[in-house]
Structure formats: structure tokens, C-alpha cells
C-alpha positions as CSV (number, residue, x, y, z in Angstrom):
1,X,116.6,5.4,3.5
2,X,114.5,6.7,0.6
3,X,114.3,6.0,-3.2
4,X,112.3,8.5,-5.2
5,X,112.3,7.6,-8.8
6,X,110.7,9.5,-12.0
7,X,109.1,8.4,-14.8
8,X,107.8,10.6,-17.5
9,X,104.1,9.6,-18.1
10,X,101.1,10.5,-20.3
11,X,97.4,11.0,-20.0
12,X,95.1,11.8,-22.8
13,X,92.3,13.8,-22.8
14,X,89.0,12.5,-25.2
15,X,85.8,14.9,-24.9
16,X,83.5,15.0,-27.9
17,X,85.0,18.2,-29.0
18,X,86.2,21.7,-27.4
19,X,83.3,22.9,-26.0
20,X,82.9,19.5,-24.2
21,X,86.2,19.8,-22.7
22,X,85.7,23.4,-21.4
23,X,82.0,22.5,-20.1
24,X,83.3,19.5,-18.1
25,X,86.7,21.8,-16.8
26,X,84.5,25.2,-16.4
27,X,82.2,22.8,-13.8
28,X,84.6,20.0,-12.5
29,X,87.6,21.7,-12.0
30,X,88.1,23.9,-9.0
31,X,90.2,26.5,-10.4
32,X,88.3,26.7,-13.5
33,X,85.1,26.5,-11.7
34,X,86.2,29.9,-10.1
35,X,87.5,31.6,-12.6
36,X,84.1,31.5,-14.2
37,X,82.6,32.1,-10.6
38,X,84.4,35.5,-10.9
39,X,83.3,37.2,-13.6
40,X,80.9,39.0,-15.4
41,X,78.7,37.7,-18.8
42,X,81.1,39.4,-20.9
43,X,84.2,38.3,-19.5
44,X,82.8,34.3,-18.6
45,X,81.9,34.7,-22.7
46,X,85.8,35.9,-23.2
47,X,87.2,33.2,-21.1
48,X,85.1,30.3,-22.8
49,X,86.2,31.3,-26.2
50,X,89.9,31.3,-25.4
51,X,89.3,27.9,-23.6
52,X,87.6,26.2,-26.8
53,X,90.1,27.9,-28.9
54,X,93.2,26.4,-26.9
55,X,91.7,23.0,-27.0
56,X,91.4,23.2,-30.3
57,X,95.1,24.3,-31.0
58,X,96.0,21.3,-29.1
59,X,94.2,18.4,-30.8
60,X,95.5,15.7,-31.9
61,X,92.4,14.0,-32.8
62,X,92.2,12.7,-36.7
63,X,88.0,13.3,-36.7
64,X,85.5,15.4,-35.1
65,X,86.4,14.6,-31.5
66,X,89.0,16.1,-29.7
67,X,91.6,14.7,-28.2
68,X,94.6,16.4,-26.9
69,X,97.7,14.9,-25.1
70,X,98.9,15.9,-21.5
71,X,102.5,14.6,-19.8
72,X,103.7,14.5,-16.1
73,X,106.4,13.3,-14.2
74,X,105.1,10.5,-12.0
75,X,107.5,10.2,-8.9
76,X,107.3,7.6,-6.4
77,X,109.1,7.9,-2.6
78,X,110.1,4.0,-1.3
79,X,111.4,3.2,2.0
């Protein structure tokens, strides 16, 4: 027999400020990585600004740094 059993848990994110975050997404991140990968000057420039501007909409930080505050639902299966 299994258990699974939930717990609500959050991670927060600390970069140095928006741009940092994007930067360390736009090359780390798989998805992000090609979503840059896939376009064009103009549109990479589009995409970067609405990334900085999102992070910065969802800072929580009280100084220059940003920090911004992510849940999930950890779940664990036991047998």
C-alpha cells in the first residue's frame, strides 16, 4: 500500500535585481533558454523587458535586490 502526502512549501528567489534574475533564467533554464534561442533581436529585446518587468511586479524585497517568493506542493509516495 501507498501513502502520498502534500505539503504546501516555499522557495524564494534572491538575484541582485531583475535583470539578474532574467540573465541567470534566459541562460540556465531550458525553456527560457529557447525561447530566446527562437527569436529575432527585436523580439529577444521584447521578451527581456517583459521578463524584468514581471520580476519586478513580483518583488518582495524591501531594498535594491530582488526577491520574489514562489510556492509548490511538495508530495511524497511511501510504501
Amino acid at each position: 500500500m501507498s501513502v502520498l502526502t502534500s505539503t504546501p512549501r516555499e522557495f524564494v528567489f534572491r538575484f541582485t535585481g531583475p535583470e539578474d534574475f532574467v540573465e541567470f533564467f534566459r541562460v540556465n533554464y531550458g525553456p527560457t533558454f529557447t525561447a530566446f534561442a527562437g527569436l529575432d533581436d527585436d523580439a529577444r529585446a521584447g521578451l527581456y523587458a517583459d521578463l524584468v518587468e514581471l520580476a519586478r511586479r513580483h518583488d518582495s524585497s524591501t531594498n535594491a535586490t530582488l526577491r520574489i517568493r514562489a510556492t509548490y506542493l511538495e508530495t511524497l509516495a511511501t510504501r
